[in-house]
C-alpha positions as CSV (number, residue, x, y, z in Angstrom):
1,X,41.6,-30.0,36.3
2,X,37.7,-28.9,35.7
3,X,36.3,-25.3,34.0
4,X,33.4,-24.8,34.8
5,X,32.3,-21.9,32.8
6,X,29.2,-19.7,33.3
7,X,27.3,-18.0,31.1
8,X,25.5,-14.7,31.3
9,X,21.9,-15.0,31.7
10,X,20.1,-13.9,28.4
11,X,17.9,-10.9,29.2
12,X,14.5,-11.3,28.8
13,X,12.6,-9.6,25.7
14,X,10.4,-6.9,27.3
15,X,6.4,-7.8,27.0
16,X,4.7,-4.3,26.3
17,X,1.7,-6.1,26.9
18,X,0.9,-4.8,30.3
19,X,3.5,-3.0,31.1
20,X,3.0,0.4,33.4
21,X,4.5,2.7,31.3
22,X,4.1,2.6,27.1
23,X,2.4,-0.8,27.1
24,X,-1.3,-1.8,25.5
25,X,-2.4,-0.5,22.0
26,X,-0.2,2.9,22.8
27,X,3.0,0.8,23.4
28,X,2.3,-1.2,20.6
29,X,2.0,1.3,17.9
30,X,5.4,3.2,19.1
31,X,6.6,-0.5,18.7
32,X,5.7,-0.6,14.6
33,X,6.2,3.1,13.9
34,X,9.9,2.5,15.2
35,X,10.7,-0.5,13.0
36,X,8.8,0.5,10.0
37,X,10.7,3.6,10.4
38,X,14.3,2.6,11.2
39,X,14.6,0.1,8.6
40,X,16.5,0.9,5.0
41,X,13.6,-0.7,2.8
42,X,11.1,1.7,3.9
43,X,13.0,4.5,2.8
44,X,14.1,2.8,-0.5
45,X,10.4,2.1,-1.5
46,X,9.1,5.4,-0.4
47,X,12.4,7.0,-2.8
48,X,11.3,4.5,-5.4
49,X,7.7,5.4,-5.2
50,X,8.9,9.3,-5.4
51,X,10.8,8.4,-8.3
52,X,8.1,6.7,-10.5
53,X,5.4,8.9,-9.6
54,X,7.1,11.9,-10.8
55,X,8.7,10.2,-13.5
56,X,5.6,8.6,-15.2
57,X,3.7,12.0,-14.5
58,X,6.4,14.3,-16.3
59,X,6.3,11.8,-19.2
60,X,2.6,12.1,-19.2
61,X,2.7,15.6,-19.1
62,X,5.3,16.1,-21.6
63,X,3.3,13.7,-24.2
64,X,0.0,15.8,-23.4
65,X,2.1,18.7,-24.2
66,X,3.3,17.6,-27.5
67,X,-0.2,16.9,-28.7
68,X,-1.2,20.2,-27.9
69,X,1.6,21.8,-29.9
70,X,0.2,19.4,-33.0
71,X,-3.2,20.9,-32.3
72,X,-4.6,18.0,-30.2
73,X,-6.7,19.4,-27.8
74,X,-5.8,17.3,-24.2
75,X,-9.3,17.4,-22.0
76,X,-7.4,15.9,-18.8
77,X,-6.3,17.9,-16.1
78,X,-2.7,17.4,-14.6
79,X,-3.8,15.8,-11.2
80,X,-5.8,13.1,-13.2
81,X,-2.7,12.3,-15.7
82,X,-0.8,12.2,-12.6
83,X,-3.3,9.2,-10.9
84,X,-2.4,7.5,-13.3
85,X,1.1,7.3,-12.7
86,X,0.3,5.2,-9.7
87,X,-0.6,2.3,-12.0
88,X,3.3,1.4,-11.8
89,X,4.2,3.0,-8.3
90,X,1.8,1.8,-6.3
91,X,3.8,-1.4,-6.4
92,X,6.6,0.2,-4.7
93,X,4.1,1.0,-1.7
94,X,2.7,-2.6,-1.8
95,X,5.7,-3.7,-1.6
96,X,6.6,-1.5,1.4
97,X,3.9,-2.3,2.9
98,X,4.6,-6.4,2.6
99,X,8.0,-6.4,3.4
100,X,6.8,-4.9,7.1
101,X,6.0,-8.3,7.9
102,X,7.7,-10.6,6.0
103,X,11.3,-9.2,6.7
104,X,10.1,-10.0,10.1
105,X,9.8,-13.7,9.5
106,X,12.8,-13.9,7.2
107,X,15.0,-12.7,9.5
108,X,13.5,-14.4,12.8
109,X,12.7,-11.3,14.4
110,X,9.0,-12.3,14.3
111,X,9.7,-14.4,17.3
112,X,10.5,-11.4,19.3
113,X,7.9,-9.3,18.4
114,X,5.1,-11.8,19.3
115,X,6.8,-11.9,22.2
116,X,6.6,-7.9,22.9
117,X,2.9,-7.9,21.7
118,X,1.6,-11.4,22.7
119,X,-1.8,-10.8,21.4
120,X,-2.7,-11.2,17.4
121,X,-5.5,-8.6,17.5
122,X,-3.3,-6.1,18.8
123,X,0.2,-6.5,17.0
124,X,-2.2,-6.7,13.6
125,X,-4.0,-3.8,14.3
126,X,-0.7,-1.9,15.4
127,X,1.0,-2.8,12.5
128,X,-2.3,-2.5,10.1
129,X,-2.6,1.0,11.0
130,X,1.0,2.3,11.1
131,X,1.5,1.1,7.5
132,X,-1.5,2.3,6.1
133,X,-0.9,5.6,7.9
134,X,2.7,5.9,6.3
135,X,1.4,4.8,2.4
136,X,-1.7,6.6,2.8
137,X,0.2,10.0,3.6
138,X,2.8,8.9,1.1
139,X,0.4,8.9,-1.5
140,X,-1.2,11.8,-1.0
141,X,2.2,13.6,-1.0
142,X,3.2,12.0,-3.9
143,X,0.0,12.5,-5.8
144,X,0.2,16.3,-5.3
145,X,3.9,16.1,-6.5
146,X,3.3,14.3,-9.2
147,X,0.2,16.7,-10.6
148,X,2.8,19.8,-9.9
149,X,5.4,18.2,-12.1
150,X,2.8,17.5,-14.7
151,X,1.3,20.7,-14.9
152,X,4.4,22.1,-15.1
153,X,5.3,20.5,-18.6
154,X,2.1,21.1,-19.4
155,X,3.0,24.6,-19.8
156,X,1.4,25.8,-16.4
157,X,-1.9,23.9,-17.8
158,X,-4.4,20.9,-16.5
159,X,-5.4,22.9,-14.1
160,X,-9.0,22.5,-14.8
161,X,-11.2,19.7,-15.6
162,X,-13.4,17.9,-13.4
163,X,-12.1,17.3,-9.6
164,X,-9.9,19.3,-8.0
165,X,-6.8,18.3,-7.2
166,X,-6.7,17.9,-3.2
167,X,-9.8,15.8,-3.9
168,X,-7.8,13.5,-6.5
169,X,-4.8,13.0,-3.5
170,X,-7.4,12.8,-1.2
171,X,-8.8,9.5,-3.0
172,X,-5.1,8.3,-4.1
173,X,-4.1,8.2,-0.8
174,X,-7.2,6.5,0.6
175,X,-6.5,4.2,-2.1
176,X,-3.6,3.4,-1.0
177,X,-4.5,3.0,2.5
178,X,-6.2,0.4,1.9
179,X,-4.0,-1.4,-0.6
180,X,-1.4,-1.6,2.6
181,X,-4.3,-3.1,4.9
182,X,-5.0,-5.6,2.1
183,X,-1.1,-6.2,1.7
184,X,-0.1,-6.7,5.2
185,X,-3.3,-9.2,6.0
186,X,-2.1,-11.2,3.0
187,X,1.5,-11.0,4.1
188,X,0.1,-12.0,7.2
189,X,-1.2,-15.3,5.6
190,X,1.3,-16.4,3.3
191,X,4.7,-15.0,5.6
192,X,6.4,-15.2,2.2
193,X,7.3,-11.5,0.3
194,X,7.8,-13.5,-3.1
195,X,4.2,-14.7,-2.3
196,X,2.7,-12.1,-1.3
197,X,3.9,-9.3,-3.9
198,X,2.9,-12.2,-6.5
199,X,-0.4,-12.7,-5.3
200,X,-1.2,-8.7,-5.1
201,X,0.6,-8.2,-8.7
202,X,-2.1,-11.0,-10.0
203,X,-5.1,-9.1,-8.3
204,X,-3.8,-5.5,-8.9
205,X,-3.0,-6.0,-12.9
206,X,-3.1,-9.6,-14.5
207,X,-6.4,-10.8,-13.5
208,X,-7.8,-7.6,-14.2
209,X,-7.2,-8.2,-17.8
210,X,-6.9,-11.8,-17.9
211,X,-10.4,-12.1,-16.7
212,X,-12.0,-9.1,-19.3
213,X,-9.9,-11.0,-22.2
214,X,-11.9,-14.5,-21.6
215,X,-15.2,-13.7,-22.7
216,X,-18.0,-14.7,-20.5
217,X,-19.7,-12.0,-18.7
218,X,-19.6,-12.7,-15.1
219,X,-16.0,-13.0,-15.5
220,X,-15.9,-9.3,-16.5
221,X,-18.1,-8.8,-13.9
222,X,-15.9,-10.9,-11.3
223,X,-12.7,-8.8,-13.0
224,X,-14.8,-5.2,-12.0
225,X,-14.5,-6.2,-8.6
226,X,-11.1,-6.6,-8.0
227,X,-8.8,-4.1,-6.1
228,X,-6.8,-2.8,-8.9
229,X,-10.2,-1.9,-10.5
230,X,-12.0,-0.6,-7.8
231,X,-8.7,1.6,-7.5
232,X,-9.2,2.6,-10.8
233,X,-12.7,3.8,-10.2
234,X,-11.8,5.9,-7.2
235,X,-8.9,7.9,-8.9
236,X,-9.5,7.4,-12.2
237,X,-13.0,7.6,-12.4
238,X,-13.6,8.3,-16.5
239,X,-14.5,5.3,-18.1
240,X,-14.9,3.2,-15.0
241,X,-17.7,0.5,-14.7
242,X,-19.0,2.3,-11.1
243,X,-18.5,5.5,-9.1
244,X,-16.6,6.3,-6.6
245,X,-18.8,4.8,-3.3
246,X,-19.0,1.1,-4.9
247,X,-15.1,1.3,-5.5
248,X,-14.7,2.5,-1.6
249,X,-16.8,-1.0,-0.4
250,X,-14.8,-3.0,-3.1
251,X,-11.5,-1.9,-1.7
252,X,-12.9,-1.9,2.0
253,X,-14.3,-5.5,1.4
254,X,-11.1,-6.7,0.0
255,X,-8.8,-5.0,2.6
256,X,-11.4,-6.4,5.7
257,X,-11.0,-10.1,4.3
258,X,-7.4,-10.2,4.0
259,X,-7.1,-8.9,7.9
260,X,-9.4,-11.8,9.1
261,X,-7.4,-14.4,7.6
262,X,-4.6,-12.9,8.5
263,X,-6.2,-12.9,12.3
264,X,-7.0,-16.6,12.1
265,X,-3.6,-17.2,10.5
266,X,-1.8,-15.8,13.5
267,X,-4.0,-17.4,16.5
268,X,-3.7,-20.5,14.5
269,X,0.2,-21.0,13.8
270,X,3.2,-19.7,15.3
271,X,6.0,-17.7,14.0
């Protein structure tokens, strides 16, 4: 005697593309905001982030202390010392902003999110701008948290100097921003997190240096004009080889190449 046995039909993945209620560019963002959000890793990085921001800023604030108590007079404001914690944890927010799409293709569910979103242009932008929404505002939180914790150990000092600081979080989380458009286009591209976070390690520190260490100068010139530079200049700006507009176009250059190859990567090759 024959079984025959049926199977359910498999439900077809909703296309928001179209669709009369929550569909086009609207649909789509509520579509990233709700996986970038309900995912562990975002909260992790974001806790991470908190964690080294406030950490290198308190050390930095405690050191300036110290050499004031020796009689070393310490120029730099709290909000600036703070910038420069985000030479270490901004690479908690890059890599935030990465593992939004390659967590997508390591786990397959990149398959059923071109499927929601069916065109490139859209998911990218949708995606683009939810990311760089979350690290931007992240880093302006941080930034302001971080100068409060410095000024603090300070002795209540650092309040001065040039800048202010909601200017300084301002540009730190512009900065930012754009350091999550540049790391999802790449992520885009290479679909690969160990890839990507290498590749934006090697333009956000090594080459830097690697390139000023070699000698010739349009290397130095070539090293100027990376991100992690340019990021530099806009926070940072003492000491930096340009002001504040030039490191804007650097960073917007950057950010505006890595989103077209990562629009020709995805009409070009499927998930």
């Amino acid at each position: 005697m024959t079984t025959t046995t049926t199977q359910a039909p498999v439900p077809a993945l909703p296309r928001l593309e179209g669709s009369p209620t929550g569909g086009g560019s609207r649909g789509a963002f509520a579509f990233e905001w709700t996986k970038l959000t309900s995912v562990r890793a975002t909260w992790w990085n974001l806790l991470a982030a908190l964690v080294l921001t406030v950490g290198f800023a308190g050390m930095l604030g405690l050191s300036a202390e110290a050499s004031s108590a020796k009689g070393v007079a310490v120029d730099e404001p709290a909000h600036r010392l703070a910038a420069q914690a985000f030479l270490v944890s901004q690479l908690a927010l890059v890599a935030l902003a990465t593992l939004a799409v390659t967590s997508e293709y390591a786990g397959g569910t990149a398959h059923a999110t071109l499927r929601a979103v069916p065109r490139r242009g859209r998911l990218l932008a949708a995606k683009t701008t939810v990311v760089a929404l979350v690290v931007g505002a992240a880093g302006t939180v941080l930034q302001l948290a971080g100068g409060l914790t410095a000024g603090v150990l300070m002795g209540g000092g650092g309040t001065g100097g040039d800048g202010s600081p909601a200017a300084t979080a301002l540009a730190v989380g512009g900065h930012l921003a754009l350091l999550a458009v540049l790391s999802v286009g790449l992520a885009f591209v290479l679909r690969s997190a160990a890839g990507a976070l290498t590749s934006l390690i090697m333009l956000l520190l090594a080459l830097p240096q690697l390139l000023g260490a070699l000698g010739p100068g349009w290397l130095a010139t070539a090293s100027d004009h990376l991100p992690g530079v340019a990021g530099e200049a806009l926070t940072a700006p003492d000491g930096a080889p340009y002001g504040a507009a030039r490191a804007v176009l650097v960073l917007v250059g950057w950010a505006l190449a890595a989103q077209l190859a990562a629009l020709v990567t995805l009409r070009r090759r499927d998930a």
